[in-house]
LUMTOR-151772 format. One record per residue (C-alpha): residue in three letters; chain; y, z, x. Coordinates in nm, 2 decimals. Layout:
<rs>
+-----+---+--------+--------+--------+
:   r : c :     c2 :     c3 :     c1 :
+-----+---+--------+--------+--------+
: Ala : A :      Y :      Z :      X :
...
+-----+---+--------+--------+--------+
</rs>
This chain:
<rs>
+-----+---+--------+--------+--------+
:   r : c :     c2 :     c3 :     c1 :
+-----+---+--------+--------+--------+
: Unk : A :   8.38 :  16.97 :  12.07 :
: Unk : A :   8.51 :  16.98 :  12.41 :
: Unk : A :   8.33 :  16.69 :  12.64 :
: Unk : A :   8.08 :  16.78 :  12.91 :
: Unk : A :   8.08 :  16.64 :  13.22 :
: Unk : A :   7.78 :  16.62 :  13.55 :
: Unk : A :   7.89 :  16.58 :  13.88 :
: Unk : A :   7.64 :  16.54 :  14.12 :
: Unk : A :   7.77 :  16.63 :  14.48 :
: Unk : A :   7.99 :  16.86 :  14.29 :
: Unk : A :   8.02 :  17.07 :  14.66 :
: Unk : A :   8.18 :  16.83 :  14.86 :
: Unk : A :   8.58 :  16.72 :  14.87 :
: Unk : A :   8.55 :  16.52 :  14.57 :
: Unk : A :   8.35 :  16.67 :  14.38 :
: Unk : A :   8.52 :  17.05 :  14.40 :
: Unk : A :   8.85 :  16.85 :  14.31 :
: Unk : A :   8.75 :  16.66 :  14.05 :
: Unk : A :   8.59 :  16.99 :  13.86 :
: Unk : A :   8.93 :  17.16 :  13.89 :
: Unk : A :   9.10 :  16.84 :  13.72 :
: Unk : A :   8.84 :  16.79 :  13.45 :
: Unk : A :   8.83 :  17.22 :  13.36 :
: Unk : A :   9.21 :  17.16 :  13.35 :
: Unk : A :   9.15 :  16.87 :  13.07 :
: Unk : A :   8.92 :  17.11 :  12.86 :
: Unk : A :   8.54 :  17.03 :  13.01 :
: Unk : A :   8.26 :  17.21 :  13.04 :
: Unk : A :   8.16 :  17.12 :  13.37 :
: Unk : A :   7.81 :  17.10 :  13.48 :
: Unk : A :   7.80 :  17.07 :  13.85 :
: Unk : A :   7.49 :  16.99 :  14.05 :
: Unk : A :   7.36 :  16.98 :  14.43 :
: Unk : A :   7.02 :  16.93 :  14.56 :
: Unk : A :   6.95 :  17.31 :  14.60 :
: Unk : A :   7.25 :  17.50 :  14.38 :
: Unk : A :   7.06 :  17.82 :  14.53 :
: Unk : A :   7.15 :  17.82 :  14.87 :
: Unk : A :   7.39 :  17.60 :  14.83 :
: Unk : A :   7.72 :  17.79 :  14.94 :
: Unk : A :   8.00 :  17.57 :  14.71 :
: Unk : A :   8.25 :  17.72 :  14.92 :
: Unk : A :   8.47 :  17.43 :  14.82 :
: Unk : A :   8.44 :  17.54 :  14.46 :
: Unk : A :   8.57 :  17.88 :  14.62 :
: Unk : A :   8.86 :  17.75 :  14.75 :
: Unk : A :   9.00 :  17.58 :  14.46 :
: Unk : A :   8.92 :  17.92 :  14.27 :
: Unk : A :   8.67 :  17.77 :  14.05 :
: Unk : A :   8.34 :  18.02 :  14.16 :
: Unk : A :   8.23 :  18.13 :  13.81 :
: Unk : A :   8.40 :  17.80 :  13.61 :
: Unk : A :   8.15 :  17.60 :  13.70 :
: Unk : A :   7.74 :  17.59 :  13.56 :
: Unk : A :   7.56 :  17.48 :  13.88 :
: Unk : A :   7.23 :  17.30 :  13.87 :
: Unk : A :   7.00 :  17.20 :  14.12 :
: Unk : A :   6.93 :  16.79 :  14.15 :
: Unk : A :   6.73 :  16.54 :  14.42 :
: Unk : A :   6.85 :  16.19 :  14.34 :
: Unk : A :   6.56 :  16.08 :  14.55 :
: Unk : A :   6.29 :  16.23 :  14.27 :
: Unk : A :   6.33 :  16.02 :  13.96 :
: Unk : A :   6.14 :  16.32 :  13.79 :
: Unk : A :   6.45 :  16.57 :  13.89 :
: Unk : A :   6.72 :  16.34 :  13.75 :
: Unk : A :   6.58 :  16.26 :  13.40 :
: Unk : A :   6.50 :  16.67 :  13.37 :
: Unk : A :   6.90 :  16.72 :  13.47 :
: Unk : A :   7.03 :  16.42 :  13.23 :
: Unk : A :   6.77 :  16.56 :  12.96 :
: Unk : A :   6.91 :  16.91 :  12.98 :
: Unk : A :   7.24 :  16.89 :  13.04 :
: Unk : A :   7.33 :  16.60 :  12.78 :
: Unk : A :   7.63 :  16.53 :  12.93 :
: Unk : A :   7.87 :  16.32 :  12.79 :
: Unk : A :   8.04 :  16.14 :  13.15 :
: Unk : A :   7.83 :  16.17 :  13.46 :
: Unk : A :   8.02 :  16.13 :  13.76 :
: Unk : A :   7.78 :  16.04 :  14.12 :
: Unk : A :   7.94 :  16.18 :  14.41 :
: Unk : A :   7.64 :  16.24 :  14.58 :
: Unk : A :   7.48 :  16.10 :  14.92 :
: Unk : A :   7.53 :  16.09 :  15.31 :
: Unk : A :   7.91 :  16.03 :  15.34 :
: Unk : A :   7.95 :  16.03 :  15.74 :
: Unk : A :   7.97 :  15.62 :  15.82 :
: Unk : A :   7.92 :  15.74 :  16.24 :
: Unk : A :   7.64 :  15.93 :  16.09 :
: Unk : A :   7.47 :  15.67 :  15.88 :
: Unk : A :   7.39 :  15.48 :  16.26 :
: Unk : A :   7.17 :  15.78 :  16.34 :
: Unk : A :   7.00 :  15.85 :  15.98 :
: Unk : A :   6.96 :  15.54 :  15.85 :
: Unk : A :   6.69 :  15.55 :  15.64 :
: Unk : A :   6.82 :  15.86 :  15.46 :
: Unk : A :   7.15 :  15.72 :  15.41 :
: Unk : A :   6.99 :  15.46 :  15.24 :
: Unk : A :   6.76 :  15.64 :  15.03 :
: Unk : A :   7.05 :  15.91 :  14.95 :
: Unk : A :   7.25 :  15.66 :  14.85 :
: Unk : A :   7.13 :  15.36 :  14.73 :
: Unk : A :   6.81 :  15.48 :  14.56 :
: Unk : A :   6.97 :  15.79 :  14.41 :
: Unk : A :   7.21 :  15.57 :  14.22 :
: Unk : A :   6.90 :  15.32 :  14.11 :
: Unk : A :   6.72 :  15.65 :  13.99 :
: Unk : A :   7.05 :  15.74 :  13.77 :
: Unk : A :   7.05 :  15.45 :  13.59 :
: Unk : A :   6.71 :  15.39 :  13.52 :
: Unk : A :   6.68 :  15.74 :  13.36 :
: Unk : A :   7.01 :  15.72 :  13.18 :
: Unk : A :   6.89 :  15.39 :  13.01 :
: Unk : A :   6.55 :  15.56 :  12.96 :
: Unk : A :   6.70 :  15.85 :  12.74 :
: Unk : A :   6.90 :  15.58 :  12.56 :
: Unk : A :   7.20 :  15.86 :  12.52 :
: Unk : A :   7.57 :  15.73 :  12.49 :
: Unk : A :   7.66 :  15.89 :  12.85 :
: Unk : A :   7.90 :  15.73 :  13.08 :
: Unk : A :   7.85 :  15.70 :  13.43 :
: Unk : A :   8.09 :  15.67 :  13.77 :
: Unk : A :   7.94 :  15.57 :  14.09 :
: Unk : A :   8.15 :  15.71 :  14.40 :
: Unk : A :   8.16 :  15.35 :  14.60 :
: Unk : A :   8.34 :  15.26 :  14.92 :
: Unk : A :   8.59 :  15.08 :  15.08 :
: Unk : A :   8.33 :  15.02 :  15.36 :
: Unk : A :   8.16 :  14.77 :  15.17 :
: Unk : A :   8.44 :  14.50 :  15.24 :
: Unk : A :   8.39 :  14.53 :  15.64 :
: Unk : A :   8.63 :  14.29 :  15.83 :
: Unk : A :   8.88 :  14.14 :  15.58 :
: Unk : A :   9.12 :  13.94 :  15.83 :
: Unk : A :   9.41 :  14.13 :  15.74 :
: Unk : A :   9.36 :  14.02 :  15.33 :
: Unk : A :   9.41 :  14.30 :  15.08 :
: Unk : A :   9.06 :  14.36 :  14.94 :
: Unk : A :   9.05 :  14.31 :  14.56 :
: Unk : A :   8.75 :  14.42 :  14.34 :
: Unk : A :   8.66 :  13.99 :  14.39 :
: Unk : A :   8.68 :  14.04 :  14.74 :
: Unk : A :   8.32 :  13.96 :  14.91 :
: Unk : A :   8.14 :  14.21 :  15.06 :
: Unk : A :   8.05 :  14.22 :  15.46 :
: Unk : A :   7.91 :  14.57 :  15.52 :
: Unk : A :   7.92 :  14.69 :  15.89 :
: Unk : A :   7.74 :  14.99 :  15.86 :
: Unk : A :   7.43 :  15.13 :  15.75 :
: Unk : A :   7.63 :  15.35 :  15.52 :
: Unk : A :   7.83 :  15.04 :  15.42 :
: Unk : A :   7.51 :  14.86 :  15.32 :
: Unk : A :   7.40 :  15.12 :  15.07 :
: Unk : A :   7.67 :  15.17 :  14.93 :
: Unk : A :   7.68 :  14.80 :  14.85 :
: Unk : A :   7.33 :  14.82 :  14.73 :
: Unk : A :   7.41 :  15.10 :  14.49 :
: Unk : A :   7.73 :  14.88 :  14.40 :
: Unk : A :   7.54 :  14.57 :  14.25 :
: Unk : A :   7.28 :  14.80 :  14.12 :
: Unk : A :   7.52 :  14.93 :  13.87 :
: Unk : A :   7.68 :  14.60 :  13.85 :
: Unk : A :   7.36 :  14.48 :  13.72 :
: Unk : A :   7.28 :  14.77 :  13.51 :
: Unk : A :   7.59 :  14.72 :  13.35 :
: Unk : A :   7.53 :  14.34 :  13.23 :
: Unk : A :   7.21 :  14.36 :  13.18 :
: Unk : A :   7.16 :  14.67 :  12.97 :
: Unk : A :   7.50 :  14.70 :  12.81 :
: Unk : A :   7.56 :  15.04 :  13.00 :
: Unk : A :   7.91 :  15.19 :  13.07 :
: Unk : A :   7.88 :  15.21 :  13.41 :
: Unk : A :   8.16 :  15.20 :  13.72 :
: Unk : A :   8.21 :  15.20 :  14.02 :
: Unk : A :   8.53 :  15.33 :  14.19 :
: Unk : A :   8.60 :  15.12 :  14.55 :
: Unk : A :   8.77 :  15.39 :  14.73 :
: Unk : A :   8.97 :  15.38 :  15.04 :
: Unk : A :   9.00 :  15.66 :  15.30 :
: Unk : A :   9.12 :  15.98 :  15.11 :
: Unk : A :   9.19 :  16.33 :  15.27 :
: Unk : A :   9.24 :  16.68 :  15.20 :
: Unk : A :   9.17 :  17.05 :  15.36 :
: Unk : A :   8.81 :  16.99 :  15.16 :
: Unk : A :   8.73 :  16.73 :  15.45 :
: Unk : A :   8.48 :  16.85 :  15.69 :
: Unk : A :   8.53 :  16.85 :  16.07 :
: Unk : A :   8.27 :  16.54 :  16.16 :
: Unk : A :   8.57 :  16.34 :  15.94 :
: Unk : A :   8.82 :  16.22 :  16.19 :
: Unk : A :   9.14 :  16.29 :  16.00 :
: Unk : A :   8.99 :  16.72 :  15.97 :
: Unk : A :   8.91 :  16.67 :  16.34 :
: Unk : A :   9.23 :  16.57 :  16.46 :
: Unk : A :   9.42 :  16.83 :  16.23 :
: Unk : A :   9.22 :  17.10 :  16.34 :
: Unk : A :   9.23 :  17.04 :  16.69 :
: Unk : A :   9.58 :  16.98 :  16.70 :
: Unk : A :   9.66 :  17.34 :  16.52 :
: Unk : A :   9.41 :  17.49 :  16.75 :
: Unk : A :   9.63 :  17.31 :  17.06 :
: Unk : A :   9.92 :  17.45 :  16.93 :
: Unk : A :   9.77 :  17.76 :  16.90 :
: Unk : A :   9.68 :  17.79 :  17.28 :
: Unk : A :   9.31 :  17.82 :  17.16 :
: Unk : A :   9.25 :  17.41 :  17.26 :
: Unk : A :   9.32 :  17.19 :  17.54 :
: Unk : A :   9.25 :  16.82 :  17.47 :
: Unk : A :   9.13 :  16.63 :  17.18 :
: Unk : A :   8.89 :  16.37 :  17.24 :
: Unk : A :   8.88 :  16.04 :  17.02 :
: Unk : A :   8.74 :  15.71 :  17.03 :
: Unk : A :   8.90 :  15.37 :  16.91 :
: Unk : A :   9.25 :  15.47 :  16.82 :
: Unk : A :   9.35 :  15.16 :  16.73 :
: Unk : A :   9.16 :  15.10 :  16.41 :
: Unk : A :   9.34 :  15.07 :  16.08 :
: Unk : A :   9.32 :  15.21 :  15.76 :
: Unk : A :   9.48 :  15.32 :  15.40 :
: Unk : A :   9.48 :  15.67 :  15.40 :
: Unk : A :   9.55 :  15.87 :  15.04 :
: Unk : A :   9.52 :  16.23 :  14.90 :
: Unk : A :   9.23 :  16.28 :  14.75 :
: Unk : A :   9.29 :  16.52 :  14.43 :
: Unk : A :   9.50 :  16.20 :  14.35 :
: Unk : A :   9.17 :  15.98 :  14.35 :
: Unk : A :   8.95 :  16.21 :  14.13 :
: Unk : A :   9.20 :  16.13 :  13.84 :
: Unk : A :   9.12 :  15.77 :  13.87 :
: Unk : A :   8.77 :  15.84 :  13.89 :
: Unk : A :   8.81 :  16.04 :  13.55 :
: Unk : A :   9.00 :  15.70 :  13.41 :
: Unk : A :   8.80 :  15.44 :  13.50 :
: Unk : A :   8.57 :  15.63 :  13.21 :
: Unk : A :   8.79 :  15.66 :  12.95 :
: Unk : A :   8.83 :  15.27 :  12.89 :
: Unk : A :   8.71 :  15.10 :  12.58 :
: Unk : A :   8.53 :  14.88 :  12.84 :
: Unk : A :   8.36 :  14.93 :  13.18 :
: Unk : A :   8.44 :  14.79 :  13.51 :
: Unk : A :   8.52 :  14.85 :  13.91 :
: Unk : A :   8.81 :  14.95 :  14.05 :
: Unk : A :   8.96 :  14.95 :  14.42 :
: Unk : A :   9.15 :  15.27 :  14.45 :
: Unk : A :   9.40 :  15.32 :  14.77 :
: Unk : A :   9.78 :  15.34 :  14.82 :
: Unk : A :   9.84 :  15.01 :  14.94 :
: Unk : A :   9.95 :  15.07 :  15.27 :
: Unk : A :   9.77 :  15.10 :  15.59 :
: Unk : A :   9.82 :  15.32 :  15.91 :
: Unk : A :   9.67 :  15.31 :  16.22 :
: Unk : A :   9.43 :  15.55 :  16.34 :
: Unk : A :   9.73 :  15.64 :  16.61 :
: Unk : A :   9.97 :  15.68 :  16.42 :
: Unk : A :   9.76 :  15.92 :  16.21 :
: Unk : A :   9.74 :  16.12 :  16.55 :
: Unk : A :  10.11 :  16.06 :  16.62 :
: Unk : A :  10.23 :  16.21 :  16.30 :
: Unk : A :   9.98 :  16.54 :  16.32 :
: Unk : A :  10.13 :  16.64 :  16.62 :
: Unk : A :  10.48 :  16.57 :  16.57 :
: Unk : A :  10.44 :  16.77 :  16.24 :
: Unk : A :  10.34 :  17.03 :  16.57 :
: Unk : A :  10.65 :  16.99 :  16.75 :
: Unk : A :  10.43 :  16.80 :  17.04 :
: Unk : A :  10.43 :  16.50 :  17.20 :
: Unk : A :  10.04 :  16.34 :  17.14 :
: Unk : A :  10.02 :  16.16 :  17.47 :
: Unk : A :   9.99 :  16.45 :  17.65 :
: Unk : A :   9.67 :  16.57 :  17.46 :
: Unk : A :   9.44 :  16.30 :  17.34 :
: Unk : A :   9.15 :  16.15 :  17.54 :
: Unk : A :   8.97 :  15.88 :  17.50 :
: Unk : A :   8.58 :  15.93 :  17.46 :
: Unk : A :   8.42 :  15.58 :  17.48 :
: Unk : A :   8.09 :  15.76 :  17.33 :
: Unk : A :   8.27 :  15.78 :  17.00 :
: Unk : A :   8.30 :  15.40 :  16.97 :
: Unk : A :   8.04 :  15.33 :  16.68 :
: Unk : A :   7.81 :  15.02 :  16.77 :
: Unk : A :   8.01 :  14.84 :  16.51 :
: Unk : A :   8.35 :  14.88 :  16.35 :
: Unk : A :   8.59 :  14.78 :  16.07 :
: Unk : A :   8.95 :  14.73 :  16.26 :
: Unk : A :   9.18 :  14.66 :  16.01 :
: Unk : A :   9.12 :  14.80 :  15.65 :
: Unk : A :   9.36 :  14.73 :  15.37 :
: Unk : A :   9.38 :  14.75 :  14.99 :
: Unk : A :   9.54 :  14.59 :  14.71 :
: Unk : A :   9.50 :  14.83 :  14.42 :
: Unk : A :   9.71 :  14.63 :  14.14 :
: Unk : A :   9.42 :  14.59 :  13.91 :
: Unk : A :   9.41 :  14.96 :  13.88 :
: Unk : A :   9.80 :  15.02 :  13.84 :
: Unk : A :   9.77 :  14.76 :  13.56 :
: Unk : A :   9.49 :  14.86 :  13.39 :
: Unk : A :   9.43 :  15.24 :  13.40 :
: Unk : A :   9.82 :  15.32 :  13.50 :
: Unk : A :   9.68 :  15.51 :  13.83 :
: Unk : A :   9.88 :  15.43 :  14.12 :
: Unk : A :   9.89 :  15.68 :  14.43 :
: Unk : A :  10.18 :  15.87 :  14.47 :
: Unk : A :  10.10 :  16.01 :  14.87 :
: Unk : A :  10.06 :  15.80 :  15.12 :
: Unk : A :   9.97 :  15.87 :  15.49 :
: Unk : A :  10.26 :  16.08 :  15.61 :
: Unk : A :  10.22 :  16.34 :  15.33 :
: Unk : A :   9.88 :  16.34 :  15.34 :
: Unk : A :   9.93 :  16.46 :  15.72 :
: Unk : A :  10.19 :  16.73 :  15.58 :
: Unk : A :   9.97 :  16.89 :  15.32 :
: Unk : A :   9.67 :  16.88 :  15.54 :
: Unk : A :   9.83 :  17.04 :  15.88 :
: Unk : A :  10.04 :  17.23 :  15.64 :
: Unk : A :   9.74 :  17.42 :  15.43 :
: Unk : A :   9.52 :  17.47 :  15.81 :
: Unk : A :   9.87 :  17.63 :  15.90 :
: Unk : A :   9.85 :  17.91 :  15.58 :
: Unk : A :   9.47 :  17.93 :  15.62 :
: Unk : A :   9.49 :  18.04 :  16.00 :
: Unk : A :   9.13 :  17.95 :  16.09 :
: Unk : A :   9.08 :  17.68 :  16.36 :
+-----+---+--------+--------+--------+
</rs>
C-alpha cells in the first residue's frame, strides 16, 4: 500500500511544495490547515495540485483537534509545517507565536505517543534558533541563543521533540533550516518584497523600495530543494536533527544588488532606507555548515543565492502580477 502522509500548514510555501514532491513519490497526501473551509490553498493551485490533495481542518492549539486528525487520518509520516512564520512579526504577536508554535508541536507529540501508532514525525525548525554565531558555521551541536520571540519557540518546540524522542523512543525530527525562497513566499518576507517591488519598478508601476538593515547576512536556498530533505530525514533507520542550507552566505545587499541587475538597473538609485524596519533585535551574520546532512541523508543543495534570485524574478516576470 502506498504511504500516507499529514502535513499540517500544508498552505503555505513549504507545505504546497512538499505535497507536490511526496504525490510525485506515490502518497496519498492528507493536507491540513486550521480551517480547510475557507482556507483558499491558493498555493496548492499554483503547483496544480487543487483536487490531489484531501484537506482537513486542524488547531494545533486544541489537543482535542489533533488527536481527532491523527486518529482519523492514520497517517504513516506527519510532517509539522504549521505556526506564525514572520520573525518581524513574532515582536508584535508574541504570545501567539508562541502558542502556535511551541505548544502545537507539544500537543503533536503528546497525542502521537497517546495513540501508540508507528507514525513518524518532522518538526519544521529554524535557523533562528542559533542567533549570533560569530561568524562559526552552525552545526546541529551548535548552542542555541534565540533573538526573537519566534526564535524562542521554535527552540522550545526543538527540545520538546528532542525530549520526546529519548524519552519515549519516538521517531521524531527536526529539520534546522536556513532562509529558503520561492514565488510561494508571501510579500511581508523580504526576499518576495524586494522581487516584487523591483518588477513593479521596472514596470513604471513603483518608485522606491524601502528596506531596513541591508547589511545583515544570510544563506539563502530554493525551497522545493529543502522539502526533499524534510521527506529524508524520515526515511532513516534512526531519528535525528538536521541543519539544512547551501553553505554559503550572502548579504542582504547583495540579494538586492542581484534582483535588480537581473532588471537591467542599477539598485542605488532605488532603495531607501526605512529605520522603522530595523527589528528591536537582530541576527547579523547567519551561516551554515550542512555536512552532517550531505553525509548522512545524501541531500546537498544544488541552488544557491543567485539562482534562487533568477527563478524567483524570473516566474514574477511570466506571472505579470505585481
Amino acid at each position: 500500500m502506498n504511504k500516507k502522509a499529514l502535513i499540517i500548514g500544508v498552505s503555505g510555501q513549504d507545505g504546497s511544495y512538499l505535497a507536490k514532491f511526496l504525490l510525485q513519490k506515490g502518497y496519498k497526501v492528507i493536507g491540513a490547515s486550521r480551517d480547510a473551509m475557507l482556507s483558499s490553498f491558493s498555493n496548492l493551485s499554483y503547483l496544480g495540485l487543487a483536487g490531489e490533495v484531501e484537506l482537513e481542518s486542524v488547531s494545533l492549539n486544541d489537543f482535542r483537534s489533533v488527536l481527532q486528525i491523527l486518529k482519523k487520518c492514520k497517517p504513516d509520516e506527519v510532517y509539522n509545517l504549521a505556526g506564525q512564520t514572520s520573525v518581524g512579526l513574532s515582536f508584535e504577536m508574541p504570545v501567539e507565536t508562541f502558542e502556535s508554535i511551541s505548544v502545537g508541536v507539544l500537543n503533536l507529540l503528546e497525542a502521537i505517543r497517546f495513540l501508540d501508532r508507528p507514525m513518524r514525525l518532522y518538526n519544521a525548525s529554524s535557523s533562528e534558533c542559533f542567533g549570533n554565531t560569530e561568524g562559526h558555521p552552525a552545526t546541529e551541536n551548535t548552542s542555541f541563543k534565540p533573538r526573537s520571540p519566534y526564535a524562542v519557540a521554535k527552540a522550545a518546540a526543538f527540545w520538546q521533540v528532542s525530549n520526546y524522542r529519548e524519552a519515549y523512543g519516538m521517531y521524531a525530527c527536526s529539520g534546522i533550516l536556513f532562509n529558503h525562497e520561492s514565488v510561494l513566499r508571501p510579500e511581508r518576507f523580504v526576499t518576495k518584497k524586494i522581487v516584487k517591488t523591483a518588477c513593479r519598478i521596472a514596470a513604471g508601476i513603483e518608485n522606491k523600495l524601502r528596506l531596513g538593515n541591508i547589511s545583515v547576512q544570510r544563506d539563502w536556498g530554493w525551497a522545493p530543494e529543502y522539502v526533499e530533505a524534510m521527506w529524508m530525514m524520515l526515511q532513516q533507520d534512526k531519528s535525528d536533527d538536521y541543519v539544512i542550507a547551501t553553505g554559503l552566505t550572502s548579504s542582504l545587499q547583495n540579494f538586492v544588488e542581484e534582483v535588480f541587475k537581473r532588471l537591467d538597473m542599477d539598485w542605488r538609485e532605488y532603495v531607501e532606507h526605512n529605520p522603522q524596519l530595523i527589528r528591536p533585535t537582530d541576527i547579523q551574520l547567519s551561516c551554515a555548515d550542512p555536512e552532517k546532512a550531505n553525509q548522512q541523508l545524501g541531500w546537498k543543495a544544488h541552488h544557491t543565492m543567485p539562482d534562487v534570485v533568477r527563478m524567483m524574478v524570473e516566474e514574477e516576470l511570466v506571472t505579470g502580477i505585481f
